[in-house]
C-alpha positions, 0 to 999 in steps of 0.5 A: 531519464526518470531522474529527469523528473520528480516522479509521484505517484496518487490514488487516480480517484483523488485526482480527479474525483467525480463531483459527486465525491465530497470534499471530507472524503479527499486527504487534500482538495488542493492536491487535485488541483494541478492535475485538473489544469493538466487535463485542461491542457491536454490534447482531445482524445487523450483521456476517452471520459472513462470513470478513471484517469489512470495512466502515465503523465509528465507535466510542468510545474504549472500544470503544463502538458508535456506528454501522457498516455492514458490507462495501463502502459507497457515499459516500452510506452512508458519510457516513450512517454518520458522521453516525449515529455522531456523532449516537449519540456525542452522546447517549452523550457527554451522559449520561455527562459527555464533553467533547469534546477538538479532535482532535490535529493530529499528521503523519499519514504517506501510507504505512504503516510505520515510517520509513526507517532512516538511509540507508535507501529507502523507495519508495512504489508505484502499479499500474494496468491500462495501455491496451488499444489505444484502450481507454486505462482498460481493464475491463467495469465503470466502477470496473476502469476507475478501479482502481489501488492503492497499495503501498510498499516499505523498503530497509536502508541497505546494500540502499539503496546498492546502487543506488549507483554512480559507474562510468559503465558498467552494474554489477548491483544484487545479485540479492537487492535485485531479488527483494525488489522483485519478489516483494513489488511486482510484482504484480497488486493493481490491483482488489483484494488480491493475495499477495506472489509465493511464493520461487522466482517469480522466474524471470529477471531483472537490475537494472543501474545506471550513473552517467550524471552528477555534479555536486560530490557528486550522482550520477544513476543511470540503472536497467535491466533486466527481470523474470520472475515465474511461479508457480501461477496467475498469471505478469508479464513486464515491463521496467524504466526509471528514474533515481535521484539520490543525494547522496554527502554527506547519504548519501540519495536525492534523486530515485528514479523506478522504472516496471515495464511488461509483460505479466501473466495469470492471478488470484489469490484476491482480486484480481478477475481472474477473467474477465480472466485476459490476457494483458493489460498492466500498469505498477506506478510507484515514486517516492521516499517522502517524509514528509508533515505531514498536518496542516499541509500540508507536505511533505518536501523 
């Protein structure tokens, strides 16, 4: 049924921003503009004037309603509110002479944002709860349990080749490089959303690379060091591990493998933390980004 539609998914914020919130702020003011004419159109009572407009949608083209439902959806309403939706799309595309078009089969990315530049890293990163003891998937309610989330992260060319080296002894990826990663990744989104850390919560920490081998013109780099967050609120401590492989003739990475394990406490607005303040321990993983082709199955090398 889904391929029926063009699925997509955005930021609730962005598409429909309070008036308060600037247009520098926005990726792209267009972008907000189809689902206003759909709220315009949809019947009263589906959006309750809550701050957010999360939810399942099915819309035309135009910005037509079909059908919606608003705030988390179960599978079960989800797939009702598809069916509505194409059973609405239906009638609508009868009466006004649609034609349906088979929907394009073109790459469909696994993580937002424009492609790495050339020579660039883009790395794509999951977070998780860490067991708890015997308790291997730790929280009260089954879906804490099953909770983890995505995130992903672009290095410039020249940030990229600061995890370079040949010397066989351990060289500092440059301060900056590391409270990139850290402010931006090493937070406690598990269950919900959680702000990048605010500048100057990076209270210690040091990232160090060394070549470990080379082969004609591969280098694998062993990674090392620790992280220190703390700001109002909410605090992670955590060490890290990893092992990258670059090819010093294409000028890319071939293998990048980043883990981050520690100790985090306190909440943050969204992130459901509330009555699980920890200390309780935390992983958040990086691996290479590699572009997939949705569509046709493929991968990347």
């Amino acid at each position: 049924m889904a391929t029926r539609f063009v699925c997509a998914a955005d930021e609730a914020f962005f598409l429909d921003p309070p008036r308060h919130f600037q247009d520098d702020w926005l990726p792209n003011r267009e972008s907000t503009l189809l689902f206003r004419k759909f709220k315009g159109k949809a019947p009263a009572g589906l959006f309750p004037g809550s701050p957010t407009v999360q939810g399942v949608y099915c819309m035309t083209a135009e910005g037509d309603f079909l059908s919606g439902y608003f705030a988390a959806a179960p599978r079960d309403r989800a797939r009702r509110v598809i069916e509505e939706g194409w059973a609405r799309w239906s009638r609508v595309a009868e009466e006004r002479g649609y034609r349906s078009r088979p929907v394009p089969k073109v790459p469909i990315d696994s993580v937002p944002g424009q492609p790495a530049p050339a020579g660039g890293l883009k790395l794509e990163v999951v977070v998780r709860d860490l067991p708890r003891g015997e308790e291997t998937h730790p929280g009260s309610e089954e879906w804490h349990r099953r909770a983890f989330n995505l995130n992903w992260i672009d290095f410039t060319a020249s940030e990229a080749r600061s995890f370079v080296t040949t010397e066989r002894s351990q060289r500092q990826v440059p301060a900056g490089v590391l409270e990139k990663l850290a402010t931006k990744t090493l937070k406690d989104s598990v269950r919900g959303q959680c702000g990048d850390w605010k500048k100057g919560a990076l209270k210690e920490g040091e990232l160090e690379t060394e070549c470990i081998d080379k082969e004609g013109e591969r280098l694998t780099m062993r990674l090392t060091g620790f992280a220190r967050l703390e700001q109002r609120g909410r605090a992670y401590d955590c060490r890290l591990h990893g092992k990258a492989v670059y090819d010093q003739r294409q000028g890319r990475f071939l293998r990048f493998e980043l883990v981050a394990a520690g100790q985090r406490s306190g909440s943050d607005e969204f992130n459901f933390r509330a009555k699980d303040l920890g200390p309780a321990p935390m992983g958040v993983a990086y691996i290479l980004h590699q572009a997939t082709d949705r569509a046709e199955g493929k991968g990347s090398e």
